[in-house]
C-alpha positions as CSV (number, residue, x, y, z in Angstrom):
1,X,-42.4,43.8,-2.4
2,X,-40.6,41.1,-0.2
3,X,-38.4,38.9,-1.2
4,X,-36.3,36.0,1.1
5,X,-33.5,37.5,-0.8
6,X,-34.1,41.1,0.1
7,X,-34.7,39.6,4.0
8,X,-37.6,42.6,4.5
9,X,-40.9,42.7,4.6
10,X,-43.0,45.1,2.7
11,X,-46.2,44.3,4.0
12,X,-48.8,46.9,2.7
13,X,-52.1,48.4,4.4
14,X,-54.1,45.5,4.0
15,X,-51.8,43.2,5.4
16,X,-50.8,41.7,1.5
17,X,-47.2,41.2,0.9
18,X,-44.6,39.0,-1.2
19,X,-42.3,36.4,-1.0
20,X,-40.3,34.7,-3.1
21,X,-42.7,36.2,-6.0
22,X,-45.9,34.1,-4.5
23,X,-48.7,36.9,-2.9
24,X,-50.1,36.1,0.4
25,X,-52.9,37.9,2.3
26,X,-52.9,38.5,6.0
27,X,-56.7,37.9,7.0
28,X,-58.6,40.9,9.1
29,X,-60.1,38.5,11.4
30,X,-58.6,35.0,13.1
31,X,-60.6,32.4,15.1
32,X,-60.0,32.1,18.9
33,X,-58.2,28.7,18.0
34,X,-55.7,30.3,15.2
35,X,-54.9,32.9,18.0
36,X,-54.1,30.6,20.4
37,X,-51.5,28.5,18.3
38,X,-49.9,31.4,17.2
39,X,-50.1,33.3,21.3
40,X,-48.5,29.8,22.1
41,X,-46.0,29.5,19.7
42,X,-44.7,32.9,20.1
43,X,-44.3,32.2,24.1
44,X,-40.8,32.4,25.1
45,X,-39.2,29.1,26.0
46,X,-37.4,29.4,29.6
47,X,-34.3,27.1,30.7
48,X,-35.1,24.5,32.5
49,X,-33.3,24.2,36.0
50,X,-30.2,22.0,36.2
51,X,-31.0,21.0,32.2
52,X,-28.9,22.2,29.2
53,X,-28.5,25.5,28.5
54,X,-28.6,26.5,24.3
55,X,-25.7,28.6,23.1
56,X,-27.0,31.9,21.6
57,X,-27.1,30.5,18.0
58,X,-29.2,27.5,19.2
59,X,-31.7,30.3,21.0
60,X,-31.7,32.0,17.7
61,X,-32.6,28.7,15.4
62,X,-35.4,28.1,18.0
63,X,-36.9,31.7,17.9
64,X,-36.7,31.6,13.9
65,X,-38.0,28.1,13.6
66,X,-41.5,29.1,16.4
67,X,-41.4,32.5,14.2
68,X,-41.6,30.8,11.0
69,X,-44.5,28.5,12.6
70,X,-46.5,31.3,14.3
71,X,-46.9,33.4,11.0
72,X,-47.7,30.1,8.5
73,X,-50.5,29.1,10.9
74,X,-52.0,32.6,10.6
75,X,-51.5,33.5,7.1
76,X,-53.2,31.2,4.6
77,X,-51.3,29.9,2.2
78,X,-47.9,30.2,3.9
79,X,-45.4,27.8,4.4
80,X,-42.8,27.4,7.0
81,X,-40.4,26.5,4.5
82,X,-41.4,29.8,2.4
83,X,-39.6,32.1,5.3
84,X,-36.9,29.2,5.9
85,X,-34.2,31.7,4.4
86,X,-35.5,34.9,6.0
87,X,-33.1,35.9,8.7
88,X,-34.5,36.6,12.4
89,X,-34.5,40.5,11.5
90,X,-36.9,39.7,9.1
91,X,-39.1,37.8,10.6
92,X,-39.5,40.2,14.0
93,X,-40.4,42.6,11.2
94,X,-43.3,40.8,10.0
95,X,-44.2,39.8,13.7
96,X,-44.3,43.5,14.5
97,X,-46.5,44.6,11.6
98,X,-48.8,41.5,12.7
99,X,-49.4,43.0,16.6
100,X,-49.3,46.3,15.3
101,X,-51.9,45.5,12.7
102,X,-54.3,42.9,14.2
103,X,-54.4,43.2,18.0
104,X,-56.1,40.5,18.9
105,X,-53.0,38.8,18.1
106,X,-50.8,40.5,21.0
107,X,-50.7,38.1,24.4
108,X,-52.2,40.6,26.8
109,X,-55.5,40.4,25.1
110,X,-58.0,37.4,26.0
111,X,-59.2,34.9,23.6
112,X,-62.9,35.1,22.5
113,X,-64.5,32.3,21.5
């Protein structure tokens, strides 16, 4: 079981897990347009030339924040806010069970429609 508190993911085989003692189910399928909001979301965001820089903790706030996105636009049911106190750890952790799991989802596939 996964708690914010415990700042792991349990996610079992069928892609059901816990949070903050609410159930959520990841789906076995996604539609071309939930894979593209999560691909995009999940893209990395370069420096722009000659603009400001972000320190390493404002890199890490960004990652966590498009993290938090990627997964609740995926997952039914999930908030954003849900994973707001889950750590970056955690939430690479659930990313990684998501490619692992549901392929489609990784950036070097194509989109069908």
């Amino acid at each position: 079981m996964a708690t914010a508190m415990s700042y792991r993911f349990s996610i079992e085989g069928d892609g059901s897990f816990e949070l903050d003692g609410k159930f959520y189910q990841v789906p076995v399928h996604f539609s071309p347009r939930e894979v593209f909001s999560y691909r995009r979301l999940l893209e990395p965001i370069p420096d722009i030339p000659g603009g400001a820089h972000l320190s390493i903790e404002q890199r890490t706030r960004q990652k966590t924040y498009f993290f938090c996105r990627a997964a609740a636009c995926i997952i039914p049911g999930l908030e954003p806010s849900a994973l707001e106190g889950v750590p970056l750890g955690g939430l690479m952790g659930l990313h990684r069970w998501l490619l692992d799991h549901r392929p489609e989802l990784t950036l070097d596939r194509p989109v069908h429609a």
